[in-house]
gemmi code that builds the backbone of each chain (N, CA, C; Angstrom):
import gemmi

chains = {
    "A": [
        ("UNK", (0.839, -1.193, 0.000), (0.000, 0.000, 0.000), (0.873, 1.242, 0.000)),
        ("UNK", (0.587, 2.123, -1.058), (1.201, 3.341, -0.450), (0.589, 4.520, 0.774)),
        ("UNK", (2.169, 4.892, 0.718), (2.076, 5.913, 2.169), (3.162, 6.512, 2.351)),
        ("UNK", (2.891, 7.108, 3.459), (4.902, 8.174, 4.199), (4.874, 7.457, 5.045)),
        ("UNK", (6.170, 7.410, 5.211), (7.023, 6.359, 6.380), (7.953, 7.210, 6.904)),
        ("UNK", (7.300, 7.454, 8.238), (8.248, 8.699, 8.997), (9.448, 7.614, 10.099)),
        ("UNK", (10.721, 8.365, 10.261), (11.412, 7.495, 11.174), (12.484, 8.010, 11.918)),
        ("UNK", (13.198, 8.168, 13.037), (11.793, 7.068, 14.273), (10.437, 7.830, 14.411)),
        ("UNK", (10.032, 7.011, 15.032), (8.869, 7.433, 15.790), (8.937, 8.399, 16.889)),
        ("UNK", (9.907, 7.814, 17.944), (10.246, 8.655, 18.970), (12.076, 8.996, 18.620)),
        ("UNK", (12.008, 9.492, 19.035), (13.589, 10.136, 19.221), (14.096, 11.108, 20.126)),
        ("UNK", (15.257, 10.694, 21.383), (15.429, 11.349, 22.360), (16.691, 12.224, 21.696)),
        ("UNK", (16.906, 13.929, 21.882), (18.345, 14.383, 22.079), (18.937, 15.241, 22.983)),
        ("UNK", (20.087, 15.047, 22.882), (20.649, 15.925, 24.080), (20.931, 17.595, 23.922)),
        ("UNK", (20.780, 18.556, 24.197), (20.878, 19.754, 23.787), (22.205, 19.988, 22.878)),
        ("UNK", (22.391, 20.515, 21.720), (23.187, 20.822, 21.475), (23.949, 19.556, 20.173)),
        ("UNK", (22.819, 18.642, 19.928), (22.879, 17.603, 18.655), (22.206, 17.505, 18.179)),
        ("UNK", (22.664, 17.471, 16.542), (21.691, 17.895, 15.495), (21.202, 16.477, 15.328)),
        ("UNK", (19.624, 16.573, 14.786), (19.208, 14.978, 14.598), (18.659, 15.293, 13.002)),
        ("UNK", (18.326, 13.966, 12.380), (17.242, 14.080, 11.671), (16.206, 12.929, 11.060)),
        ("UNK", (15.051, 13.718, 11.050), (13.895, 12.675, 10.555), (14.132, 12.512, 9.125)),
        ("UNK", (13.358, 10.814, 8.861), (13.581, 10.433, 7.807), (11.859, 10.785, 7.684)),
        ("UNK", (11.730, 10.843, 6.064), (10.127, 10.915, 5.867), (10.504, 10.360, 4.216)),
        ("UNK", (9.977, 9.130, 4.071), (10.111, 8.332, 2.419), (8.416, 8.512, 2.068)),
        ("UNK", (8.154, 8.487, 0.641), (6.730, 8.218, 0.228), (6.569, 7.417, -0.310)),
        ("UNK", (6.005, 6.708, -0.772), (5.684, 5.739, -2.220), (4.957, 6.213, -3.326)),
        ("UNK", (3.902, 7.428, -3.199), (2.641, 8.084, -3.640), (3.094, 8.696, -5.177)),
        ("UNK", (4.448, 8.621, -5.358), (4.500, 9.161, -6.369), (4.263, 10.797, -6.234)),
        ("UNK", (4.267, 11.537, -5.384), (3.673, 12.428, -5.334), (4.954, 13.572, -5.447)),
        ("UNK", (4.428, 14.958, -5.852), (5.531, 15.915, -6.332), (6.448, 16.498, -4.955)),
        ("UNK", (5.369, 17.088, -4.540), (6.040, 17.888, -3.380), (5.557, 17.358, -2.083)),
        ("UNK", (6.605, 17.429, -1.436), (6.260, 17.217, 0.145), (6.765, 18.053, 1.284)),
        ("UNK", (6.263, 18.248, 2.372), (5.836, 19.207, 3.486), (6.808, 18.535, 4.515)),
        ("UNK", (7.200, 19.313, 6.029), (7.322, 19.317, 6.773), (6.714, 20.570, 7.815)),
        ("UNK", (6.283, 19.947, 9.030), (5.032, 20.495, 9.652), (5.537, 20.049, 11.189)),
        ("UNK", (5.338, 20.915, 12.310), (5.811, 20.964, 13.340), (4.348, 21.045, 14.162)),
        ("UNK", (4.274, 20.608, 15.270), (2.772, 20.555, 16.155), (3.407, 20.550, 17.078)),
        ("UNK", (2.673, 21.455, 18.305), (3.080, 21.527, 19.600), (2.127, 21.525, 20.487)),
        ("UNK", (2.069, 20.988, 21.596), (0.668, 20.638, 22.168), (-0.712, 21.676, 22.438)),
        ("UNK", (-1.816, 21.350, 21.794), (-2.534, 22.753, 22.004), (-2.419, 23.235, 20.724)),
        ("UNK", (-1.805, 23.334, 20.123), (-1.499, 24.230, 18.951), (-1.603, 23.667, 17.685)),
        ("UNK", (-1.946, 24.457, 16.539), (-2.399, 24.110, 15.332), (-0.640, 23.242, 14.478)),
        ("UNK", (-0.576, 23.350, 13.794), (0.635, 22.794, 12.538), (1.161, 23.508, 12.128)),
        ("UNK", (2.090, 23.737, 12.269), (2.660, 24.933, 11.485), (4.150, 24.573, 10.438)),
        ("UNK", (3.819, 25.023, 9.287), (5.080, 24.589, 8.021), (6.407, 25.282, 8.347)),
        ("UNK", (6.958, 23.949, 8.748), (8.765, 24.286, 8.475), (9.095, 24.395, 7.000)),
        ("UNK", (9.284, 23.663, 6.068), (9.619, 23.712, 4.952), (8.329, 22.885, 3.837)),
        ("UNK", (8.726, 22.863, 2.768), (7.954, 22.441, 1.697), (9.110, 22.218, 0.266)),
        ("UNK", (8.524, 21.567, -0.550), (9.206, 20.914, -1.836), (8.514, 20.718, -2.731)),
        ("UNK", (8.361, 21.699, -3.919), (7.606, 21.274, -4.961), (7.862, 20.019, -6.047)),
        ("UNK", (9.573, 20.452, -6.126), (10.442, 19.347, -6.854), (11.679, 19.097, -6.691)),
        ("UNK", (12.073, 18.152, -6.828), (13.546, 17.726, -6.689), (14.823, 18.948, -6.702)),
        ("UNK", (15.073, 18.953, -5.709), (16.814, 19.742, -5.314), (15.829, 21.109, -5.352)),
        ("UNK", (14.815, 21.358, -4.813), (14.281, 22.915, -4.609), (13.136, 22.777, -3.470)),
        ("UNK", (13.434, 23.711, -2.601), (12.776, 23.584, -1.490), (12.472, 25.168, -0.792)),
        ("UNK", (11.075, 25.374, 0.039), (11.075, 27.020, 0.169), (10.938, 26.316, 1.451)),
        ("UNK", (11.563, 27.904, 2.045), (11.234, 28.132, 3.507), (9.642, 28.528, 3.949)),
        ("UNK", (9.028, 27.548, 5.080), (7.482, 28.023, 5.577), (7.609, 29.003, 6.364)),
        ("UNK", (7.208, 28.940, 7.576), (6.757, 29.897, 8.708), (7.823, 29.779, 9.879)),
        ("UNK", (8.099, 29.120, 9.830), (9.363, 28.795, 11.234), (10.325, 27.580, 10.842)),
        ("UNK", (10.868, 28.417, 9.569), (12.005, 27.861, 9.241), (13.729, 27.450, 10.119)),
        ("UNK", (13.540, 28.650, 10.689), (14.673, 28.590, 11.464), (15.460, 27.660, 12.788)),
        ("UNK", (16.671, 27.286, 12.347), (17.120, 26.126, 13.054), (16.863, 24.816, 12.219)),
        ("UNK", (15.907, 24.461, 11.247), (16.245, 23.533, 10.486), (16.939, 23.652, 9.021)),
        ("UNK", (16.912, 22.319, 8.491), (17.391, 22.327, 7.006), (16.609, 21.134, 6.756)),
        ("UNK", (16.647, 21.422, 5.250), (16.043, 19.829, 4.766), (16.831, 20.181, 3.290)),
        ("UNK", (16.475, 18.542, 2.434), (17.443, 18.364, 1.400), (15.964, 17.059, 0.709)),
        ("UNK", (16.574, 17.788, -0.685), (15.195, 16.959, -1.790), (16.136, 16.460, -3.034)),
        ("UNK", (16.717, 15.150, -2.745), (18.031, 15.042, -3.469), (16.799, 13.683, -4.648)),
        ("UNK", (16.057, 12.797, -3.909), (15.118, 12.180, -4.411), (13.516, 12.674, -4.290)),
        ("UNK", (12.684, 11.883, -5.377), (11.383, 12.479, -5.309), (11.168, 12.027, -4.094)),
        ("UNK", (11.484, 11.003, -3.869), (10.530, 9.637, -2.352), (11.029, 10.573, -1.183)),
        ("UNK", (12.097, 10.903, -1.267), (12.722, 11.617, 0.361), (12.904, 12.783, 0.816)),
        ("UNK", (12.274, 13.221, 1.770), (12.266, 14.688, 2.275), (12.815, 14.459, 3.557)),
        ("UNK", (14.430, 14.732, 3.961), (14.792, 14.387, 5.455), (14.838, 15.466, 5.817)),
        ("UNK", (14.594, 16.199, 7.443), (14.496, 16.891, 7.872), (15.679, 17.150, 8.830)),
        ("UNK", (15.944, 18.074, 9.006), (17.760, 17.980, 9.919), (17.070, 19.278, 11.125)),
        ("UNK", (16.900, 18.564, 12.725), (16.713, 19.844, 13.861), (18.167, 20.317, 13.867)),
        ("UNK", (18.529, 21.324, 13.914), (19.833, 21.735, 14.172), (19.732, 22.236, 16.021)),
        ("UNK", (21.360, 22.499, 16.246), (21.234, 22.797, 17.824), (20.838, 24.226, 17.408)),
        ("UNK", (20.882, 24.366, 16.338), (20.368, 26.504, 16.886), (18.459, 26.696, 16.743)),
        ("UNK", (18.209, 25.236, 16.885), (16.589, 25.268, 16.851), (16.352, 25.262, 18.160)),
        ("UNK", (15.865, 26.662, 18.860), (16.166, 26.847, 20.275), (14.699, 26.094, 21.602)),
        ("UNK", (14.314, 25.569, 20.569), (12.961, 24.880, 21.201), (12.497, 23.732, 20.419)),
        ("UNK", (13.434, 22.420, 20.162), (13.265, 21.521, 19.514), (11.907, 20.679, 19.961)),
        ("UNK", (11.633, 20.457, 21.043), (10.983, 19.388, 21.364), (9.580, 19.422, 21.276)),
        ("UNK", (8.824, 18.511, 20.413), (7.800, 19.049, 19.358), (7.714, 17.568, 18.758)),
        ("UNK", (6.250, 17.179, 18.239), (5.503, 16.423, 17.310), (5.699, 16.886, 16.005)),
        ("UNK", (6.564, 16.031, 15.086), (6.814, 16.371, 13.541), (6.084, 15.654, 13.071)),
        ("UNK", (5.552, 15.968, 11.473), (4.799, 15.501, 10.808), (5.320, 15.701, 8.933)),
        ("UNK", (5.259, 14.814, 8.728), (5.695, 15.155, 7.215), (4.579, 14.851, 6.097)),
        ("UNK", (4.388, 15.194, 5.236), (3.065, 15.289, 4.546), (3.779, 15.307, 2.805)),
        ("UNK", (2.663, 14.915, 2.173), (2.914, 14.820, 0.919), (1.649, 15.434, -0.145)),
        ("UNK", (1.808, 15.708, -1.418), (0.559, 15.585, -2.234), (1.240, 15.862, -3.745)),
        ("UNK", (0.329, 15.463, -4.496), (-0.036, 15.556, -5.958), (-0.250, 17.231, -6.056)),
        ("UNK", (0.915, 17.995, -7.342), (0.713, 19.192, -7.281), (-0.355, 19.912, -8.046)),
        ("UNK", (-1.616, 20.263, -8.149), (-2.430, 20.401, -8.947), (-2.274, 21.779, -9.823)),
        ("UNK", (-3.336, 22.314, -10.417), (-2.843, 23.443, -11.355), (-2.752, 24.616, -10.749)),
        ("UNK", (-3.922, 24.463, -9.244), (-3.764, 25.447, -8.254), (-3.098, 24.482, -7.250)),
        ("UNK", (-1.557, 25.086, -6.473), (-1.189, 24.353, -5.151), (-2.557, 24.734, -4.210)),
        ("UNK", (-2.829, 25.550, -3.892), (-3.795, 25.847, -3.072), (-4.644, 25.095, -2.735)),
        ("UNK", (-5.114, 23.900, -3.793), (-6.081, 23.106, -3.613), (-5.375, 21.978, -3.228)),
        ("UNK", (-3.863, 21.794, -3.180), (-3.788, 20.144, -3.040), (-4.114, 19.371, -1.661)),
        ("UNK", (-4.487, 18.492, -1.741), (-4.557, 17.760, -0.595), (-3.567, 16.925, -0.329)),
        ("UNK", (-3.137, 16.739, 1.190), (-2.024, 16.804, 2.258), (-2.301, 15.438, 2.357)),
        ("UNK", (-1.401, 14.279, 2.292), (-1.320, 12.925, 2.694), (0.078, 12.920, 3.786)),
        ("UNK", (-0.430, 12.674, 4.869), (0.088, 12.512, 6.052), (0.780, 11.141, 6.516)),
        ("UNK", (1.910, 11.651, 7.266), (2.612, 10.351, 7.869), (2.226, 10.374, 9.119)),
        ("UNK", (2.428, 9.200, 10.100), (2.724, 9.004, 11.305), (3.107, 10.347, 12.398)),
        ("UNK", (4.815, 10.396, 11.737), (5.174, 11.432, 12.526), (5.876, 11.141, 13.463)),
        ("UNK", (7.259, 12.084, 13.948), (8.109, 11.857, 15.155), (8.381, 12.896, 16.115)),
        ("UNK", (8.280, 12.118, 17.245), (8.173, 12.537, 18.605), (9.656, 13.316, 18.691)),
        ("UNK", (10.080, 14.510, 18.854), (11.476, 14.619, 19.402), (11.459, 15.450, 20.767)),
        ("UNK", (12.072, 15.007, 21.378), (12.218, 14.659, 22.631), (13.774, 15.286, 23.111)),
        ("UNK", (13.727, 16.732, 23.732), (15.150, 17.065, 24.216), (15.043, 17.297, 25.314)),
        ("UNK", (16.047, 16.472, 26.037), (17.151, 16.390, 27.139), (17.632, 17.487, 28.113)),
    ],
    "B": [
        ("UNK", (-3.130, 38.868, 5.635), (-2.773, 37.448, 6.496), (-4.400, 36.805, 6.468)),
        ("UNK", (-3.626, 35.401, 6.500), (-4.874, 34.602, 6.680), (-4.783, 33.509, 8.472)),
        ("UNK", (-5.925, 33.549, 9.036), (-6.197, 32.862, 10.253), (-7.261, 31.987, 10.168)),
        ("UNK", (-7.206, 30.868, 11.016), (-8.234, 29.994, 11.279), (-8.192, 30.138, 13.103)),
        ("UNK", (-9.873, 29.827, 13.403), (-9.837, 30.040, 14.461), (-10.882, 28.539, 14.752)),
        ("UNK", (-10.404, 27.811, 15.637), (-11.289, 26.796, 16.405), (-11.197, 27.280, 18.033)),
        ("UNK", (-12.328, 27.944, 18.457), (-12.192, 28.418, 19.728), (-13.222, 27.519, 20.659)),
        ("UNK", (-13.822, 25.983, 20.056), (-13.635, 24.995, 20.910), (-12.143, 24.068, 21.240)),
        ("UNK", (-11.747, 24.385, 22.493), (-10.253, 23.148, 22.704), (-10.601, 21.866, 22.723)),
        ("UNK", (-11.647, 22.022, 23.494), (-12.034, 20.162, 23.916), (-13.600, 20.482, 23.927)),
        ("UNK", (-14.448, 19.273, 23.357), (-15.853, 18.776, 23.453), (-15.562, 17.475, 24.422)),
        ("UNK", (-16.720, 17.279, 24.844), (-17.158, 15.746, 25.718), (-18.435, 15.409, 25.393)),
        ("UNK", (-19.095, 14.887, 24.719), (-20.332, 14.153, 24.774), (-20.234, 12.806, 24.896)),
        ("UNK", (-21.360, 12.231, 25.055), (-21.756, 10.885, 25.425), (-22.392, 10.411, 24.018)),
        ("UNK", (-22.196, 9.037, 23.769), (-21.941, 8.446, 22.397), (-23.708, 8.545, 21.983)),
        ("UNK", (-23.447, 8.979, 20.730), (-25.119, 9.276, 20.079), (-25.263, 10.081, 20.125)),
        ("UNK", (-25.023, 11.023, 20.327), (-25.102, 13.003, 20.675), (-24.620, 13.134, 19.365)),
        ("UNK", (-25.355, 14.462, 18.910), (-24.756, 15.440, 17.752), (-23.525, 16.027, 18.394)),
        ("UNK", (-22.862, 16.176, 17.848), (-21.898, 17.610, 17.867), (-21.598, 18.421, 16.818)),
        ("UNK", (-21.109, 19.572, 17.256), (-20.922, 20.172, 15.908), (-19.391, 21.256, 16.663)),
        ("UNK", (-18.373, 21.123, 15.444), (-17.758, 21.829, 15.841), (-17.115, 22.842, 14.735)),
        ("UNK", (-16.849, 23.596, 15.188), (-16.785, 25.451, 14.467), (-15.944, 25.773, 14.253)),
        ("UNK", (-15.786, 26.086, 13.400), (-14.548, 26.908, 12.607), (-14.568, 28.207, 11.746)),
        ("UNK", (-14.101, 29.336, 12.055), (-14.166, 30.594, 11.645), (-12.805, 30.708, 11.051)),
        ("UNK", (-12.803, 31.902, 10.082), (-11.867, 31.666, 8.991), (-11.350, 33.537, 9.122)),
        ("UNK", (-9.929, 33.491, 8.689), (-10.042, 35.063, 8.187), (-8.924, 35.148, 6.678)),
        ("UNK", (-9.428, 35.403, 5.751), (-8.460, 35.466, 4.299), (-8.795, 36.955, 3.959)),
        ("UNK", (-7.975, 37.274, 3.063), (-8.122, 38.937, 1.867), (-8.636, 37.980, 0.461)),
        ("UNK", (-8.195, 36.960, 0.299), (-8.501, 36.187, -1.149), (-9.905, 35.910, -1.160)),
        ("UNK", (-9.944, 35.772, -2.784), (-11.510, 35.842, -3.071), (-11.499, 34.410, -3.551)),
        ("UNK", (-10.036, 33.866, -3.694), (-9.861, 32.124, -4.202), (-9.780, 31.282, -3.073)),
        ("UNK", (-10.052, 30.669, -2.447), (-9.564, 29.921, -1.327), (-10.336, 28.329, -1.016)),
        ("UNK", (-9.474, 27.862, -0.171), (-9.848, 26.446, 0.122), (-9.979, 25.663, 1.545)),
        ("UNK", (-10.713, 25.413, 1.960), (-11.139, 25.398, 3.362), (-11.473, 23.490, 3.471)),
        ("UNK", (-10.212, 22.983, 4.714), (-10.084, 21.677, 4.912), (-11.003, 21.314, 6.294)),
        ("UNK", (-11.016, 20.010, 6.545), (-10.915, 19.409, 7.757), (-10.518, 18.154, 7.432)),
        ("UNK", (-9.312, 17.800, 8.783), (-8.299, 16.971, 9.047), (-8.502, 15.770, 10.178)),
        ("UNK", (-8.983, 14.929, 10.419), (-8.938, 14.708, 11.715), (-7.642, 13.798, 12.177)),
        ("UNK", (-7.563, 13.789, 13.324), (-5.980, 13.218, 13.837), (-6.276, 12.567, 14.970)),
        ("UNK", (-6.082, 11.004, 15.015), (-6.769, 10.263, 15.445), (-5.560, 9.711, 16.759)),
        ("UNK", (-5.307, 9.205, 17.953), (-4.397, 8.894, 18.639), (-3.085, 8.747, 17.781)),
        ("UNK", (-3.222, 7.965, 16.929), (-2.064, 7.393, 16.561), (-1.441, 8.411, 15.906)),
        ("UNK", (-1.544, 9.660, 15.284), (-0.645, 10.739, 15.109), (-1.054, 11.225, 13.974)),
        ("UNK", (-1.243, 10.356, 12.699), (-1.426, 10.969, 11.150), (-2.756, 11.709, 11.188)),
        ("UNK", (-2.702, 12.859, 10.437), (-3.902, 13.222, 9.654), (-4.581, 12.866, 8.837)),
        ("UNK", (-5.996, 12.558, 8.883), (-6.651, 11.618, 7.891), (-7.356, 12.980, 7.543)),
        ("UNK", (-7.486, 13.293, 5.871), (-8.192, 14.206, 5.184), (-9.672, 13.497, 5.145)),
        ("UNK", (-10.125, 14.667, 5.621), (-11.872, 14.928, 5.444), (-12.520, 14.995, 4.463)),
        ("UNK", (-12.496, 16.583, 4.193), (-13.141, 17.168, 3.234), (-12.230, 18.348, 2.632)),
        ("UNK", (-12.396, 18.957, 1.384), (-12.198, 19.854, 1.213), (-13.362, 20.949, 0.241)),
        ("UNK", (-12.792, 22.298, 0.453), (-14.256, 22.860, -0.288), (-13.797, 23.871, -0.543)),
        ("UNK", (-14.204, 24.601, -1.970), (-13.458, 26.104, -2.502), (-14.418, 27.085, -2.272)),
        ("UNK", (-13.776, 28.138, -1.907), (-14.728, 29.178, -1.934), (-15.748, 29.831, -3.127)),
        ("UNK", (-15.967, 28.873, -4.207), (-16.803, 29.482, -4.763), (-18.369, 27.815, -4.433)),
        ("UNK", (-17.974, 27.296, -3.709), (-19.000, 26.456, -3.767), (-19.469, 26.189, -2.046)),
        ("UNK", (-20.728, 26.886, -2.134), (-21.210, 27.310, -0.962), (-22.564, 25.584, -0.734)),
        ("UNK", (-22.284, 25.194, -0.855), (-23.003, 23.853, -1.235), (-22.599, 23.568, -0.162)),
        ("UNK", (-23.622, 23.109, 1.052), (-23.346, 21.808, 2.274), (-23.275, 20.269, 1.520)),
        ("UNK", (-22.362, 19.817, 2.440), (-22.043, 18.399, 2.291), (-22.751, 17.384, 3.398)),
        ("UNK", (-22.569, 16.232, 2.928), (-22.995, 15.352, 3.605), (-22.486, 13.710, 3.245)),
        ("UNK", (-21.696, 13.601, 4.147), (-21.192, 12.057, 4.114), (-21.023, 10.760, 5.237)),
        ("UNK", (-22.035, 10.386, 5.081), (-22.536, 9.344, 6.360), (-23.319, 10.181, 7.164)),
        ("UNK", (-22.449, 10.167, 8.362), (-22.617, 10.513, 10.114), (-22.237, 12.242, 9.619)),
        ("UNK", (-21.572, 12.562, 8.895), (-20.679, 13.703, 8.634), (-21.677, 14.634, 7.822)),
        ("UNK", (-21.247, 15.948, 8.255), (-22.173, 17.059, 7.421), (-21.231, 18.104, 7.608)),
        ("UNK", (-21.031, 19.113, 6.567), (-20.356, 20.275, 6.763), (-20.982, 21.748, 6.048)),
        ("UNK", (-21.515, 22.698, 7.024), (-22.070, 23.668, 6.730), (-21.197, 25.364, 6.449)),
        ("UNK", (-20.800, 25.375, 4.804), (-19.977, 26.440, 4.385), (-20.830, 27.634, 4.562)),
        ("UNK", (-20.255, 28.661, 5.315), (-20.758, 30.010, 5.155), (-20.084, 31.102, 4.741)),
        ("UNK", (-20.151, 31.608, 3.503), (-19.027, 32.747, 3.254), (-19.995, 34.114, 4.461)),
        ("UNK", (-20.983, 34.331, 4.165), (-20.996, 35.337, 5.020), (-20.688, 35.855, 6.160)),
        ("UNK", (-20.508, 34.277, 7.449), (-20.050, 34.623, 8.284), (-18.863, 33.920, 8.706)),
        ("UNK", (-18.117, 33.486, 7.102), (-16.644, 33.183, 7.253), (-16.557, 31.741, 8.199)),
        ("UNK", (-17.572, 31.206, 8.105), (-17.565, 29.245, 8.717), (-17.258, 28.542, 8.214)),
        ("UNK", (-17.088, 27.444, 8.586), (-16.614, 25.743, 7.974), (-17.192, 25.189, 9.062)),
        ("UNK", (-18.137, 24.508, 9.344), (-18.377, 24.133, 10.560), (-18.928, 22.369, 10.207)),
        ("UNK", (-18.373, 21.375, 11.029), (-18.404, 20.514, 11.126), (-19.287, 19.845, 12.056)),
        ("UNK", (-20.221, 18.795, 11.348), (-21.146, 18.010, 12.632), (-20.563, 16.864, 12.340)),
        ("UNK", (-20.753, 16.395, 13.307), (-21.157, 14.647, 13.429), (-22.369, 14.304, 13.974)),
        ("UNK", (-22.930, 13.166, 13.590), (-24.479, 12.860, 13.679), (-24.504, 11.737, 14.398)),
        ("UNK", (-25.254, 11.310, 15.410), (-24.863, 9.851, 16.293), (-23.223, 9.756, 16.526)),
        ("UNK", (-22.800, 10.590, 16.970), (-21.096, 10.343, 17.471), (-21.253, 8.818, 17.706)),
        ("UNK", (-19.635, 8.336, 17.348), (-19.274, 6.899, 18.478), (-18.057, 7.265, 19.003)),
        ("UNK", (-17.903, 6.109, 19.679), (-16.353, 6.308, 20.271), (-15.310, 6.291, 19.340)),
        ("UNK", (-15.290, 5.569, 18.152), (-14.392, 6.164, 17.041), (-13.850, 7.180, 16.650)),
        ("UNK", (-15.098, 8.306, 16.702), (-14.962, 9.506, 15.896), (-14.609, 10.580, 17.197)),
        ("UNK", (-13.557, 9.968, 18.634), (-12.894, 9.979, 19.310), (-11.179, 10.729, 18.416)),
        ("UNK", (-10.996, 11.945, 18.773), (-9.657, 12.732, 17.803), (-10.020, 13.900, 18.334)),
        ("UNK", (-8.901, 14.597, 17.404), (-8.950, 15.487, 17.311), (-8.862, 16.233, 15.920)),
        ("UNK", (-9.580, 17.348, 15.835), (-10.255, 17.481, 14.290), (-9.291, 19.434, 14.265)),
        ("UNK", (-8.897, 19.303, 13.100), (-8.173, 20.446, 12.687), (-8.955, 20.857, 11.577)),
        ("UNK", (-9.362, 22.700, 11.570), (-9.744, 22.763, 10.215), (-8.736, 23.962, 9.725)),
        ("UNK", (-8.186, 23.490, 8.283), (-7.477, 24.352, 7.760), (-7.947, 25.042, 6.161)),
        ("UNK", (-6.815, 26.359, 6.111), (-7.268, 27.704, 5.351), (-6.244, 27.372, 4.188)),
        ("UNK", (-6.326, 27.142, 2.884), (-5.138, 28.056, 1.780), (-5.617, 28.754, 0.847)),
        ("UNK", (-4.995, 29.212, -0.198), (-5.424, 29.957, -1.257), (-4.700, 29.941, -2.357)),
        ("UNK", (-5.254, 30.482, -3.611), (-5.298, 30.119, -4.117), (-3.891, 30.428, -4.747)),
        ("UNK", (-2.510, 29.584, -5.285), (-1.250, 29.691, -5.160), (-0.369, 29.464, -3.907)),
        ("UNK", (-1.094, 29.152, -3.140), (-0.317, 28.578, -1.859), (0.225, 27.880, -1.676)),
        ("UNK", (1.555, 27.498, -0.909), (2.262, 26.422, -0.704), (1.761, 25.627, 0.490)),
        ("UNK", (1.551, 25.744, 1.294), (0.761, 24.997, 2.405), (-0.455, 25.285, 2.878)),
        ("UNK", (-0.900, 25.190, 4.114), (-2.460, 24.982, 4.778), (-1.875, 25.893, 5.975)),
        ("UNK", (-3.076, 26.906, 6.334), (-2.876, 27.624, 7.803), (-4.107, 26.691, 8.405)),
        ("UNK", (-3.352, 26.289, 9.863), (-4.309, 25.600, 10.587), (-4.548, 26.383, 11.552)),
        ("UNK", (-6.022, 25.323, 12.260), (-6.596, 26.223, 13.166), (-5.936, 25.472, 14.643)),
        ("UNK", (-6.280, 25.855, 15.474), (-5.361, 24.976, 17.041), (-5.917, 23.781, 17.318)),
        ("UNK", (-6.810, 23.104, 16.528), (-7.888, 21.815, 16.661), (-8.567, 21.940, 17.603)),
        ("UNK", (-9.708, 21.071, 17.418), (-10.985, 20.767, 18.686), (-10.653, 18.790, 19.288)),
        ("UNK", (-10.135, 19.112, 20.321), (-9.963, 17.584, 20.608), (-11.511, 17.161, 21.194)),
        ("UNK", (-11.845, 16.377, 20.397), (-13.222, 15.605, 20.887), (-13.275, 14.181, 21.275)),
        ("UNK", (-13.932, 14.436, 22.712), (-14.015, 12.702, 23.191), (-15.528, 12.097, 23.359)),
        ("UNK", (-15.638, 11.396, 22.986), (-17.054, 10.887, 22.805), (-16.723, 9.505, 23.606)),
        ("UNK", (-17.554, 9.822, 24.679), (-17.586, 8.666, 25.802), (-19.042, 8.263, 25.851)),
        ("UNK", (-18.640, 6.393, 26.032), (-19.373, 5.706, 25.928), (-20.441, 5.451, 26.794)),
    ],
}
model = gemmi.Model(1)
for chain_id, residues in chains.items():
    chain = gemmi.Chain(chain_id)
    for i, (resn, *xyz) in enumerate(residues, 1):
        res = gemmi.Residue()
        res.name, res.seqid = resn, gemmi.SeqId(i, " ")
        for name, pos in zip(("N", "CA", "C"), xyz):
            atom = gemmi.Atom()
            atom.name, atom.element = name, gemmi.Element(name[0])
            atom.pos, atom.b_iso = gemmi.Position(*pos), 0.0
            res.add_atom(atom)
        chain.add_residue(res)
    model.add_chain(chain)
structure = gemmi.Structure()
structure.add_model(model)
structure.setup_entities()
């Protein structure tokens, strides 16, 4: 079946080490999302990828990186200058339509990160 | 700027109860697209519905109904005979038209006890 396969699930770090989530798709799909949730609080876009080796900055870009070297993989890198890592990630995918505006968001699992 | 507002945090009803939960919107665009997400324990977002602002048409799917209002800027979501399933938490989100992502609202966590 396809889907996003986020990994790990949980992940503990210690202040001051950079980690990063894996997020693979199968969907065939163009661009894919990274999305940060904090308890109480709505989703908010770290980055996005329409296509391969091009990627824009969302809303609270800062302190990460990500890299779109394949269609399937969007990895996400917390850096230590992300001064409030610890947070529910979510990585998301979709089919780019003629308006982005309309596409719909196919969701992974998602990882727990967890700092020390 | 565009905002979504869910200014229910948490519902509780008892299983078989309607609920309905609300969502108010704020855009400048006259193009736009208005979601609901729900997010169930296990973490992923399962897509709902989606609906453009030129189609003011209520929906209806199963247990599920969704009442669009441009006038007073709603998306508002029922459920009909809740169960303990439909136990989540429900996000409704805003884009437009050329957008790269979805502005969400802070979700309505709903528990429907048995």
């Amino acid at each position: 079946d396809g889907g996003i396969t986020q990994s790990p699930k949980y992940l503990f770090r210690k202040e001051g080490q950079n980690v990063t989530l894996s997020c693979e798709q199968n969907l065939n799909h163009d661009a894919m999302y990274w999305y940060r949730q904090d308890p109480g609080q709505g989703l908010r876009l770290i980055y996005y990828s329409q296509i391969v080796n091009d990627f824009q900055k969302g809303d609270i870009a800062e302190g990460y990186s990500v890299s779109r070297e394949k269609k399937e993989s969007f990895p996400l890198t917390v850096t230590s200058a992300q001064k409030n890592p610890t947070a529910f990630y979510l990585c998301a995918s979709s089919i780019v339509l003629g308006d982005a505006g309309a596409n719909v968001l196919t969701f992974g699992a998602g990882s727990r990160l967890t700092v020390l | 700027a565009q905002k979504v507002t869910q200014a229910q945090t948490e519902i509780s009803v008892v299983e078989k109860e309607d609920v309905t939960l609300d969502c108010v919107y704020e855009t400048r665009d006259t193009t736009y697209y208005l979601f609901w997400y729900k997010q169930p324990p296990s973490g992923e977002l399962v897509f709902l519905i989606r609906r453009n602002s030129f189609d003011e048409q209520n929906e209806i799917s199963g247990r599920y109904s969704w009442n669009f209002q441009k006038s007073t800027s709603s998306f508002n979501f029922t459920i009909t005979a809740s169960q303990v399933v439909d136990s989540a938490v429900y996000f409704c989100a805003l884009s437009y038209l050329g957008a790269d992502g979805l502005t969400f609202g802070k979700g309505t966590h709903l528990i429907i006890q048995p």
